[in-house]
C-alpha positions as CSV (number, residue, x, y, z in Angstrom):
1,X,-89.2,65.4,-48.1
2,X,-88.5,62.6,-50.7
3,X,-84.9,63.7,-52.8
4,X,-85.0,63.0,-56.6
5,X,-81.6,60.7,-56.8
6,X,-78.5,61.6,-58.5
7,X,-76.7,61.2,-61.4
8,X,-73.3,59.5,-60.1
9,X,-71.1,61.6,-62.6
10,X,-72.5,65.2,-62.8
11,X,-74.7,64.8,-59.8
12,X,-77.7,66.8,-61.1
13,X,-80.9,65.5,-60.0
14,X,-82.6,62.5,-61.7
15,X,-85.9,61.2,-62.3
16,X,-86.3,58.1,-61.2
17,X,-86.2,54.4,-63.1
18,X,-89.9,54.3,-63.1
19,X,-90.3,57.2,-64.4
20,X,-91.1,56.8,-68.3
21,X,-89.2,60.1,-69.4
22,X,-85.7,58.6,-67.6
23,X,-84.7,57.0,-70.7
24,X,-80.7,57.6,-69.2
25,X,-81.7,56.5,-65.9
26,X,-79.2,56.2,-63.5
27,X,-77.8,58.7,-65.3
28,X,-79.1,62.2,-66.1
29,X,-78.0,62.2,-69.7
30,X,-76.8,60.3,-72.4
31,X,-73.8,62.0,-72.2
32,X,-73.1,60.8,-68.3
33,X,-74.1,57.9,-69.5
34,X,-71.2,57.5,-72.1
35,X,-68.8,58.9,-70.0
36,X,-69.6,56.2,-67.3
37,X,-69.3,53.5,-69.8
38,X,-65.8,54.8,-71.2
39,X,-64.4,55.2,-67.4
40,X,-65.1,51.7,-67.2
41,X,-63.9,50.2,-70.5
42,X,-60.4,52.3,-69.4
43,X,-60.4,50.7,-66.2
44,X,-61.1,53.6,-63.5
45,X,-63.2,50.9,-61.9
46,X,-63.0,48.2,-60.3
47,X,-64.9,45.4,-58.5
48,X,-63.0,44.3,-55.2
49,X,-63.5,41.6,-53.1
50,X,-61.5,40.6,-50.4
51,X,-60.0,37.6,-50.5
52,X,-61.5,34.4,-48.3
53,X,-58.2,32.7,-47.0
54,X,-60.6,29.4,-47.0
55,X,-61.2,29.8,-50.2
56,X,-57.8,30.9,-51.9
57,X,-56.0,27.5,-53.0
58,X,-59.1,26.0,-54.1
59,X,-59.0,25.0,-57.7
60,X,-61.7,23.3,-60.1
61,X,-60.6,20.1,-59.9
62,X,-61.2,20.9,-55.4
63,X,-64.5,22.1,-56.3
64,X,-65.6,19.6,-59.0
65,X,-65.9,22.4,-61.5
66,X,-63.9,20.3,-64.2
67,X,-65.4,19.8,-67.0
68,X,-62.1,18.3,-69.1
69,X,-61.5,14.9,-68.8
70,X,-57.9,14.7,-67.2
71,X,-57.1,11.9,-69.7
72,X,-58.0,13.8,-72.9
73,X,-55.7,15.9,-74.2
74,X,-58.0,19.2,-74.8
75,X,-56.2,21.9,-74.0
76,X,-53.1,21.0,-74.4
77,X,-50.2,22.3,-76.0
78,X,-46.9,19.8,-76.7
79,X,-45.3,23.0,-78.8
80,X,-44.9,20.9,-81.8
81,X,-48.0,22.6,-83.8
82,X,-46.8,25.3,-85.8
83,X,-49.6,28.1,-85.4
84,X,-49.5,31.1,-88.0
85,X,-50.2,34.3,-86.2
């Protein structure tokens, strides 16, 4: 027996992506929808990744990411500008 998937917050039934009425979809409603959206914008989730010990000291300038000259002086700051905030 195939199992309709379900909504990760209220865990009701949904109808799947392909569906053409699952306008919401993952979701079962906009309202699930919404209260996804705010859980993340507070911070409930999170991505984690553990942490590659080969890769933890490795900078942009190790990788050849660098895109600023290390001559130039963009992105500096000498404290001598006197920035309104």
């Amino acid at each position: 027996m195939i199992r309709l998937p379900e909504c990760p917050i209220c865990h009701h039934p949904v109808a799947p992506a392909s569906d053409p009425n699952a306008s919401y979809a993952p979701f079962c409603s906009r309202r699930c929808k919404e209260v996804d959206l705010i859980r993340w914008c507070e911070g409930r989730y999170a991505i984690v990744e553990s942490i590659d010990p080969n890769r933890a000291g490795m900078t942009a300038s190790v990788t050849g990411d660098s895109d600023i000259d290390e001559d130039s002086d963009q992105g500096k700051y000498d404290g001598d500008e006197d920035y309104d905030d």
